[in-house]
C-alpha positions as CSV (number, residue, x, y, z in Angstrom):
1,X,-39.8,-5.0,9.8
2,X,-38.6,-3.9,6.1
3,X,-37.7,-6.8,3.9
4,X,-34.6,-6.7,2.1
5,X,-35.4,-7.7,-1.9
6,X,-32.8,-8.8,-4.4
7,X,-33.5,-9.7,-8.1
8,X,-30.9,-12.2,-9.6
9,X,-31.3,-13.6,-13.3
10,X,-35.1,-12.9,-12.8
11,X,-35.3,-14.9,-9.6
12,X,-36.9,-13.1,-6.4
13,X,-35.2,-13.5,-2.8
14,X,-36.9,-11.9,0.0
15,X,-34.6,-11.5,3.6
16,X,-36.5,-10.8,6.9
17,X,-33.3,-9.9,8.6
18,X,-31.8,-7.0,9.8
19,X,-28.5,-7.1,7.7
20,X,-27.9,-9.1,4.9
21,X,-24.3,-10.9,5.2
22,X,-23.0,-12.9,2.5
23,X,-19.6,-13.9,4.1
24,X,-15.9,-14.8,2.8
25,X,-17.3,-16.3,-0.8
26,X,-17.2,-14.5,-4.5
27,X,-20.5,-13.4,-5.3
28,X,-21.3,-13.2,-9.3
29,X,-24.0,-11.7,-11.4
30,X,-25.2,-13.2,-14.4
31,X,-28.6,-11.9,-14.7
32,X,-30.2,-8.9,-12.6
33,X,-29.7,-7.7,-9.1
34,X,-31.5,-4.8,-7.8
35,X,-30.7,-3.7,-4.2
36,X,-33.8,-1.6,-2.8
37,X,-34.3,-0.1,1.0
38,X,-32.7,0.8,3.6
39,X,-31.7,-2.5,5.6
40,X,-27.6,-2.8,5.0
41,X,-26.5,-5.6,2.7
42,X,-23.0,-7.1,3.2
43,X,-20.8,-9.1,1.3
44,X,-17.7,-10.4,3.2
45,X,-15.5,-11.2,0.2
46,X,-15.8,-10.6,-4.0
47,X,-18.0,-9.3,-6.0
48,X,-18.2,-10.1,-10.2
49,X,-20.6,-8.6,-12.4
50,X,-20.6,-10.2,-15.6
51,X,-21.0,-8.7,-19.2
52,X,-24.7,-9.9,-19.3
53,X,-25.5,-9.3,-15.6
54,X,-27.5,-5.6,-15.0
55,X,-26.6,-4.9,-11.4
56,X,-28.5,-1.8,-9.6
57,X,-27.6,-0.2,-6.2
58,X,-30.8,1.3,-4.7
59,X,-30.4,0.8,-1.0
60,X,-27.1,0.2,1.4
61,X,-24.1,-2.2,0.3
62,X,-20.9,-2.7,1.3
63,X,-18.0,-5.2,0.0
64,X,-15.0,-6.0,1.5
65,X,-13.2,-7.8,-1.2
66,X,-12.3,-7.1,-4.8
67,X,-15.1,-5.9,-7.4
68,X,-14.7,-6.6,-11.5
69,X,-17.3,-5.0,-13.6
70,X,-17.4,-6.4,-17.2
71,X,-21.0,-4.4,-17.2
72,X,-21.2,-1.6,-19.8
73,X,-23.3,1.3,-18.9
74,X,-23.6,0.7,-15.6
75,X,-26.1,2.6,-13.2
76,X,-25.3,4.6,-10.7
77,X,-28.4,3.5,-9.0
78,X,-29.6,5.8,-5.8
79,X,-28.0,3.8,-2.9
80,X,-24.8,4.2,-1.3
81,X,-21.4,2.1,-1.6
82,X,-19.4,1.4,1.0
83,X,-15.5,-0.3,0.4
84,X,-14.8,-1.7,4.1
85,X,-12.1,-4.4,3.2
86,X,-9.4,-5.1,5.4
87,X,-6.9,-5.8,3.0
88,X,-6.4,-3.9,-0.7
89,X,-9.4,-3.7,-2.6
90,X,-9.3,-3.9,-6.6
91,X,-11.4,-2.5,-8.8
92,X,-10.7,-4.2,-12.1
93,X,-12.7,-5.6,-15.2
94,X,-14.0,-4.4,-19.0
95,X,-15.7,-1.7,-17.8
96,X,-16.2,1.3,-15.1
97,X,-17.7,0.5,-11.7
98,X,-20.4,3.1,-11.0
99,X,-21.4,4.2,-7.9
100,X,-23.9,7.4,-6.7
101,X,-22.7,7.8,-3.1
102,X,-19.1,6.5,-1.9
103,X,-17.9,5.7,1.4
104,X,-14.1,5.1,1.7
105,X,-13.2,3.0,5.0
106,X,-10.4,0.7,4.1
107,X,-7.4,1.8,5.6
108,X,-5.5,-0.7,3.5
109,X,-6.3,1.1,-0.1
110,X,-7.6,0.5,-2.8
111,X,-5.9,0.2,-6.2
112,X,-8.1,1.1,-9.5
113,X,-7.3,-1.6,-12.6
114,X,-10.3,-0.1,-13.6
115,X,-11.8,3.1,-13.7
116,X,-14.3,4.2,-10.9
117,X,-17.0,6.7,-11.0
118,X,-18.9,8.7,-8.3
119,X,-22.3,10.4,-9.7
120,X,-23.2,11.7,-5.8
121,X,-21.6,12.2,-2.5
122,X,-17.8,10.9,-1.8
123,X,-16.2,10.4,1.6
124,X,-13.1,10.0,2.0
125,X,-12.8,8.5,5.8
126,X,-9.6,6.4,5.3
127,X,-7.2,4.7,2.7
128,X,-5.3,5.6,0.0
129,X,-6.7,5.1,-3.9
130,X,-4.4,4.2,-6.7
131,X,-5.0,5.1,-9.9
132,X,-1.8,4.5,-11.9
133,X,-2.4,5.5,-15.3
134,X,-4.2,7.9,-16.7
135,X,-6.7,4.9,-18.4
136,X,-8.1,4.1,-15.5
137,X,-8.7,7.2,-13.2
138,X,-11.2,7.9,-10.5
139,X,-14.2,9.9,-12.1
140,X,-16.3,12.7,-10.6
141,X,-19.4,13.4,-12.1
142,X,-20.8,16.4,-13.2
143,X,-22.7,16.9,-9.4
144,X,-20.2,15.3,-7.5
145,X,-19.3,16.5,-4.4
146,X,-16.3,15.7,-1.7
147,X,-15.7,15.3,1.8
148,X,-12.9,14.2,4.5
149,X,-10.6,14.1,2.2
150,X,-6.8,14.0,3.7
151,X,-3.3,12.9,3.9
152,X,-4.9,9.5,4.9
153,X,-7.6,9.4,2.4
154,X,-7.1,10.8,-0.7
155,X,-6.1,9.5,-4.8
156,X,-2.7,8.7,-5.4
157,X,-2.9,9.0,-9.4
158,X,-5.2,10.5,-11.6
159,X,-8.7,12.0,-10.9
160,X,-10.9,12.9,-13.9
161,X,-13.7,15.2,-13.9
162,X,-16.9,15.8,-15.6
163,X,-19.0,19.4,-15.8
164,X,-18.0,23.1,-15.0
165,X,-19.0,23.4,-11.9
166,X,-15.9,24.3,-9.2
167,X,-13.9,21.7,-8.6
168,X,-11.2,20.5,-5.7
169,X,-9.1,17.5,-7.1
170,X,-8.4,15.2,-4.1
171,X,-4.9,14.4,-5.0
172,X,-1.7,13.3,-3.1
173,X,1.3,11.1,-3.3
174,X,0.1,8.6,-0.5
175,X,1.7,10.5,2.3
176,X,0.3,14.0,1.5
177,X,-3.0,15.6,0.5
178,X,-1.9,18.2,-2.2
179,X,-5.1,19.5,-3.4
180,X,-5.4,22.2,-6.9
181,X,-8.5,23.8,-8.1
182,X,-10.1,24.4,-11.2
183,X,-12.5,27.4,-11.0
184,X,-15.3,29.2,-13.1
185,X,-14.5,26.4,-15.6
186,X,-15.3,28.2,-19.3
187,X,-16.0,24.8,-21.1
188,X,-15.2,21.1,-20.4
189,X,-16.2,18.9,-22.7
190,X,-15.5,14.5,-21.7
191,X,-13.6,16.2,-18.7
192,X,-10.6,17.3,-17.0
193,X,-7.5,14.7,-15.9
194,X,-5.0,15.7,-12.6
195,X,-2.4,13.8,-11.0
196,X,0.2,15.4,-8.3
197,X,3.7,14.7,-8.9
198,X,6.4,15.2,-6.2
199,X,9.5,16.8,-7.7
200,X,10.4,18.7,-10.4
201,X,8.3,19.3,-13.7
202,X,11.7,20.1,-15.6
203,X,13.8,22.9,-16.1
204,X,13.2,26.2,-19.0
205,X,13.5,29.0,-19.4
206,X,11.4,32.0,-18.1
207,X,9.4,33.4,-21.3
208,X,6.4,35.7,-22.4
209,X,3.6,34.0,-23.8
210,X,1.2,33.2,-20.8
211,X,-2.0,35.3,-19.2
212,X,1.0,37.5,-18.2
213,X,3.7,39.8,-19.6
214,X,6.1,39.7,-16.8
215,X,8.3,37.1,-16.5
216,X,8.9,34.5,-14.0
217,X,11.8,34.6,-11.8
218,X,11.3,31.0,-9.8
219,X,9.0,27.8,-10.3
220,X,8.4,25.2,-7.7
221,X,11.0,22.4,-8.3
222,X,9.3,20.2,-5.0
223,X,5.8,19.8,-6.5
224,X,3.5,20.3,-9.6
225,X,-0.2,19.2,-11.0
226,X,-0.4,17.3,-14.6
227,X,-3.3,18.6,-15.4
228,X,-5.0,18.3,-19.0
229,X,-8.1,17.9,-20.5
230,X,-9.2,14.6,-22.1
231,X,-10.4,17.0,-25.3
232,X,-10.9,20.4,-25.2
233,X,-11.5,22.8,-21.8
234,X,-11.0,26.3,-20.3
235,X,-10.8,27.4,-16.7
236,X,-9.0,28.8,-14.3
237,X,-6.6,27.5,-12.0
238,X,-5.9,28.1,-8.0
239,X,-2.6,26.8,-6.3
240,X,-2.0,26.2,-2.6
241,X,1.2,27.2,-1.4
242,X,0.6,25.9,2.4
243,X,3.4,23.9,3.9
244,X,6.0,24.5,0.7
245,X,6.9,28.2,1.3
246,X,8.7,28.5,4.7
247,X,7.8,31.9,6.7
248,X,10.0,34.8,6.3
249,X,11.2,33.6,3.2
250,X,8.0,35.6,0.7
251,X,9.0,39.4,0.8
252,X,5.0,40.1,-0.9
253,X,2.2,37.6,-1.8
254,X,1.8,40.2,-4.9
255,X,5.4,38.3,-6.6
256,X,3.5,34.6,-6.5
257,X,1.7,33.6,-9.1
258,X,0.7,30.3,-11.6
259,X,3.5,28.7,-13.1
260,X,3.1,27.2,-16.5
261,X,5.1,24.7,-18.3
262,X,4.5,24.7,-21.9
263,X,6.5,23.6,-25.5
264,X,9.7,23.3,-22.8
265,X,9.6,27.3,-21.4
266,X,7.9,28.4,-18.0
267,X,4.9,31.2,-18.3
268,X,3.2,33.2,-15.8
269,X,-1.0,32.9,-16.0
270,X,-1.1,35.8,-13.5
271,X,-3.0,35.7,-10.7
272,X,-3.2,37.1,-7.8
273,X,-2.7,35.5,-4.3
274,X,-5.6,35.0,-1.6
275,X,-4.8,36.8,1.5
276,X,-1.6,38.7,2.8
277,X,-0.3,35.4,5.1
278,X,3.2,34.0,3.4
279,X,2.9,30.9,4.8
280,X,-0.7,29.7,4.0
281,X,-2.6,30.6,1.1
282,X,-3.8,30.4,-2.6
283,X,-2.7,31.8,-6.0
284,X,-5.4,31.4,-9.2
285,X,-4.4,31.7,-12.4
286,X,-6.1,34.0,-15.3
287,X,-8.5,31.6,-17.6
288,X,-6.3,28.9,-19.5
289,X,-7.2,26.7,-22.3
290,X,-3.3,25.7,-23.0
291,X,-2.6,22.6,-20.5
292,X,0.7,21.0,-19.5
293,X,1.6,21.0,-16.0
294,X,1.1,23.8,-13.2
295,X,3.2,25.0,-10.0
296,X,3.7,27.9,-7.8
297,X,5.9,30.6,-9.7
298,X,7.3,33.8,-8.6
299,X,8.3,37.1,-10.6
300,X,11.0,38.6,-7.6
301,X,14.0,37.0,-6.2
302,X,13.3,39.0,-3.2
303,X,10.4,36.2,-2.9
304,X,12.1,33.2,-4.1
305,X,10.2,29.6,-4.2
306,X,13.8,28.6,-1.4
307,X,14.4,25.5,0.0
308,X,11.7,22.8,0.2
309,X,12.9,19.9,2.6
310,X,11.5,17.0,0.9
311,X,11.9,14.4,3.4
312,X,13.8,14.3,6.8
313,X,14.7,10.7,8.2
314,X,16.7,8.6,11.0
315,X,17.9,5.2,11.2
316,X,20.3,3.6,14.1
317,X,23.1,2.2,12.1
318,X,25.6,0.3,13.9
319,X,24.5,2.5,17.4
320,X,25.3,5.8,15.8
321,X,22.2,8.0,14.4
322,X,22.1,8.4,10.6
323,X,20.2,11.1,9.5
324,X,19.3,11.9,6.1
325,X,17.6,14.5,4.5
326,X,16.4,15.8,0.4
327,X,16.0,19.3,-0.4
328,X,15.2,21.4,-3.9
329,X,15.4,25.1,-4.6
330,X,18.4,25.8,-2.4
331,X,18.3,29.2,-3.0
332,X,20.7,31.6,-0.5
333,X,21.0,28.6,2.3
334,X,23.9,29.0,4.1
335,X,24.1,25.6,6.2
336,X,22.0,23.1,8.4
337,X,22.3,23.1,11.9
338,X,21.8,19.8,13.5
339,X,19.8,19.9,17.0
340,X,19.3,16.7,19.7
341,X,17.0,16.4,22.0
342,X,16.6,13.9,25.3
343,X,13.3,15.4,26.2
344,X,11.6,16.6,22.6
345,X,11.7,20.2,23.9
346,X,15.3,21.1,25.0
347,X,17.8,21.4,22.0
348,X,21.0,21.7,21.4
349,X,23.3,22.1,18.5
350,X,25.3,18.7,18.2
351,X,26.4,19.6,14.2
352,X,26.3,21.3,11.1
353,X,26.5,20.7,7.2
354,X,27.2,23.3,4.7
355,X,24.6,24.1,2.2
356,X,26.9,23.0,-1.0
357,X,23.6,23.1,-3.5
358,X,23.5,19.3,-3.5
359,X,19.8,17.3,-3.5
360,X,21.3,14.7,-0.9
361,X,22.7,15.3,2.8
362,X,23.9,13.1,5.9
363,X,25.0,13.3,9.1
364,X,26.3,10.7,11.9
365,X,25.4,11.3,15.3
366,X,28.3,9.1,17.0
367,X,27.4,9.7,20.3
368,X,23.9,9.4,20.9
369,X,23.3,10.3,24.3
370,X,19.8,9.3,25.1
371,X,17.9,6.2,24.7
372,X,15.1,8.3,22.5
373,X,17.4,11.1,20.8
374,X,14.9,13.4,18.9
375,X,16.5,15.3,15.8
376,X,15.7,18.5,14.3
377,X,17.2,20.4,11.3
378,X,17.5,24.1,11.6
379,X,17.7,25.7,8.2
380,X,19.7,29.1,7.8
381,X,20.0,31.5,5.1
382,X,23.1,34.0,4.4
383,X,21.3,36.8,5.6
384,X,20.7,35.2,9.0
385,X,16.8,34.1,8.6
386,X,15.8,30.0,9.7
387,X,13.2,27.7,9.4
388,X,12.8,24.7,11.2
389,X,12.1,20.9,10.1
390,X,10.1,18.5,11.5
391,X,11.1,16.8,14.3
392,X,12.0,12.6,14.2
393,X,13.3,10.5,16.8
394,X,15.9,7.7,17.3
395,X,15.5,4.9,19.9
396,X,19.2,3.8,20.6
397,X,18.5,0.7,21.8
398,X,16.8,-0.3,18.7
399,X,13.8,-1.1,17.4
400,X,11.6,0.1,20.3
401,X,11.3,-3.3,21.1
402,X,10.1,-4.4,18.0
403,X,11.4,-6.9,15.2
404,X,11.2,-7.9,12.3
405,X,12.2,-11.0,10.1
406,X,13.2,-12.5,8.1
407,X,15.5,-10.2,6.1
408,X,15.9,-10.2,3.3
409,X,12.4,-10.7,2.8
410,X,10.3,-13.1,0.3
411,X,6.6,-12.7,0.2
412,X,5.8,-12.4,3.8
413,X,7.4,-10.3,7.0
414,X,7.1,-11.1,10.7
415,X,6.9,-7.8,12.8
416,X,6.9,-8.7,16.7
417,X,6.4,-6.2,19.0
418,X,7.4,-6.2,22.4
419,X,6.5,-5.6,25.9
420,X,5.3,-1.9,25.8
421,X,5.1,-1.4,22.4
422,X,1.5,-1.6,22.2
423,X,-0.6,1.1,20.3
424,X,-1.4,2.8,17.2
425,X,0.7,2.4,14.5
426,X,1.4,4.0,10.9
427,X,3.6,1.5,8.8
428,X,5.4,2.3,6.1
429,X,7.3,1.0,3.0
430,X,9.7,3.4,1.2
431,X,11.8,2.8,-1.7
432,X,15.3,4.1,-1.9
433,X,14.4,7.6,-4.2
434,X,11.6,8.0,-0.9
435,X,8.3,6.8,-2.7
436,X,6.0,5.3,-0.6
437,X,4.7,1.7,-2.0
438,X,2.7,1.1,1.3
439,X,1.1,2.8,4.3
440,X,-1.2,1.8,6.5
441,X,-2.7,2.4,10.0
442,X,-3.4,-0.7,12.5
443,X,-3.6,-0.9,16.4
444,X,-1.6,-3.6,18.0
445,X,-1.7,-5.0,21.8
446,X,1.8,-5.4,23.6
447,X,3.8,-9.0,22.4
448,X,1.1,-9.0,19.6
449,X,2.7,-10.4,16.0
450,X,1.2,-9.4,12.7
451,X,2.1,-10.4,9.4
452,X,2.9,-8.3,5.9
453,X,2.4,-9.5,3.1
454,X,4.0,-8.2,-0.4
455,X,1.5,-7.2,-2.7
456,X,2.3,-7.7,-6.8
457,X,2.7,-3.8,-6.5
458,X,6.1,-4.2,-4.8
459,X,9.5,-5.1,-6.6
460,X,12.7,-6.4,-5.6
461,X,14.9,-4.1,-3.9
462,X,15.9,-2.2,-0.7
463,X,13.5,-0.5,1.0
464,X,13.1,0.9,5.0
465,X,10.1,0.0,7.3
466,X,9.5,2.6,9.2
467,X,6.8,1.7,12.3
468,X,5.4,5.4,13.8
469,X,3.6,5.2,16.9
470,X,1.2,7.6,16.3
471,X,0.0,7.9,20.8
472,X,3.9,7.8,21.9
473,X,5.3,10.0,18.5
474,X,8.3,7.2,18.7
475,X,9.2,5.9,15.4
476,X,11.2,2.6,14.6
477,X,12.8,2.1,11.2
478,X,14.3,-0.8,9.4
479,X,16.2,-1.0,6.6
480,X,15.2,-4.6,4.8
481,X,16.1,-5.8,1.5
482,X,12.5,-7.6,-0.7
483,X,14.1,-10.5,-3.0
């Protein structure tokens, strides 16, 4: 059998067991620890490295509580990483935490106080990371590579990195993977920042001045990448326009091209777009060394950036369906058809709105007339042409069996789900402007209660719940008030 062997403050340890477990205590390093082979190592709780401790990952660890690093120059070691918690994992201290290979299985998050650096292989299996501020974002490494990487696992904040090697930043807003590349990077020298932003970069005028002559006609107000070098750096820059142009609504893949916002006017960098399909695709920019933030741009109102639907949602208020939806870019909408469905494949027409180039639409559905009423929103142009929204659901008799209390709410929620209810579930907190402050995945058994517990991330306000079961596609929602 291999023996484990770990090296603290100069004192030898040698295990003769299959895994090492240190369980539910804060383990701290004062001296050094080395972690060597290939039999797993566990700690089940905290981990502190201390400003004099030299800490070394050679073999196979994982930690399921918080980490704080006070280290400086900490190596990345050879062995692999593993963050396996079951609640939020924080990376915080004086300095970076290094790691060489990273496995992401926390479906609970992680939130970076701290920056955290990959020299090797990441994959992204489940959990959103944080990374606020642009102080402490995740770092790549010069040979870092990704993997799994989705709208379940990927960086909510800023991603640094290092090199000019091709590069895929894994970047979201904690409900969607929005990914932008930089490519046949010219120079980068203490690397390159990104974060994704969902909404509108801010409005200028369409000027000369970028890789090309022709002007814009049309910028993406739904979406753009803040991406800048921490110094100096040149590359060139691909856009995916998958999921945010509608089909039918790009006359030519030849109009779409990099939009640049810089000193308060929108450039084109050129570019040309990857493949002939107007719904799914990529647009890179000519070389830039000028960096402010990037989105899809257009030079033809015959292939406008139209409406982007940037969230759809349902709540049973008072036993009538309130249905809300956010668009940008209404460009040459006409109106939006309401359609209810008893079965999730038959629809019918039950309203409409008129398009009146507002951010912010409602309907009522007074007369819900089954007890799960699915909606659909069935967007129509002046010149006849539709797309269709994603479709939600509405149980009318509330709840889906499931409840939750107290409300409002202090630092802990009840949510008790019925007889029936059972399955897998994606929770969700959502402010009142529709930013997602938690998600999370979690299986629960029929009459099963779990408990929520606020995190110092969430402030006081209103906020809706929304339960999705993920086998049944049934969603329950709840508007509650945090004190």
């Amino acid at each position: 059998m291999k023996q484990k062997i770990l090296h603290f403050s100069g004192c030898l340890a040698i295990w003769m067991l299959p895994v090492l477990a240190v369980s539910q205590v804060t383990i701290t390093n004062t001296g050094s620890a080395t972690i060597t082979g290939s039999i797993p190592v566990v700690i089940s709780g905290n981990f502190v490295n201390t400003s004099t401790g030299v800490w070394v990952n050679n073999g196979d660890l994982t930690i399921t509580g918080d980490i704080t690093n006070d280290q400086a120059a900490m190596s990345a070691g050879t062995g692999t990483t593993r963050l396996a918690g079951t609640a939020v994992q924080t990376i915080s201290g004086a300095q970076p935490l290094v790691a060489n290979k990273l496995i992401l299985t926390n479906t609970a998050g992680y939130t970076l106080n701290q920056s955290l650096q990959v020299t090797g292989a990441t994959t992204f299996t489940a959990g959103i990371v944080t990374a606020a501020t642009a102080a402490t974002p995740m770092i790549f490494g010069a040979a870092a590579t990704l993997s799994g990487v989705s709208d379940a696992s990927h960086v909510n904040g800023y991603v640094r990195r290092l090199g000019t090697s091709d590069f895929t930043f894994p970047v979201g807003d904690a409900s969607r993977y929005r990914k932008v590349d930089i490519v046949l990077v010219a120079s980068n020298n203490s690397g390159i920042d990104c974060r994704y932003f969902k909404g509108d970069a801010g409005a200028g005028p369409f000027t000369g001045g970028g890789a090309s002559l022709i002007p814009l006609a049309a910028y993406n107000k739904a979406e753009y990448w803040d991406l800048h070098p921490v110094t100096t750096a040149s590359s060139f820059i691909t856009i995916y326009y998958d999921q945010v142009v509608p089909p039918g609504k790009i006359a030519s893949t030849a109009d779409l091209h990099v939009a640049h916002l810089r000193g308060g006017n929108w450039l084109n960098e050129g570019g040309s777009a990857n493949g002939v399909d107007p719904a799914t695709g990529s647009v890179t920019s000519q070389q830039v060394s000028t960096w402010s933030p990037f989105t899809l741009g257009s030079t033809s109102l015959s292939s406008p950036l139209p409406l982007t639907l940037l969230s759809f949602s349902g709540l049973l208020v008072n036993n009538a369906g309130q249905l809300s939806w956010e668009v940008t870019d209404e460009v040459n909408v006409r109106a939006y058809e309401v359609e209810r469905s008893c079965n999730g494949t038959d629809y019918t027409t039950i309203g409409e709105v008129a398009a009146t180039d507002s951010r912010l639409y409602q309907y009522e559905d007074m007369n819900i007339s089954c007890h799960l009423a699915y909606y659909r929103l069935r967007m129509v142009d002046i010149d006849g042409k539709y797309t269709y929204s994603r479709v939600i659901s509405i149980n009318s008799a509330g709840g889906n069996g499931i409840t939750v209390m107290p409300n409002p709410v202090g630092d802990r929620l009840t949510i008790s789900f019925g007889a029936g209810t059972g399955g897998k579930y994606g929770i969700s907190l959502t402010d009142m402007s529709g930013r997602q402050v938690f998600i999370q995945e979690q299986v629960v058994s029929d009459g099963q209660t779990i408990l929520w517990n606020r995190s110092s991330q969430v402030q006081s306000g209103n906020y809706v719940l929304t339960l999705r079961n993920l086998e049944k596609n049934t969603i329950s929602s709840f508007k509650i008030v945090i004190q």
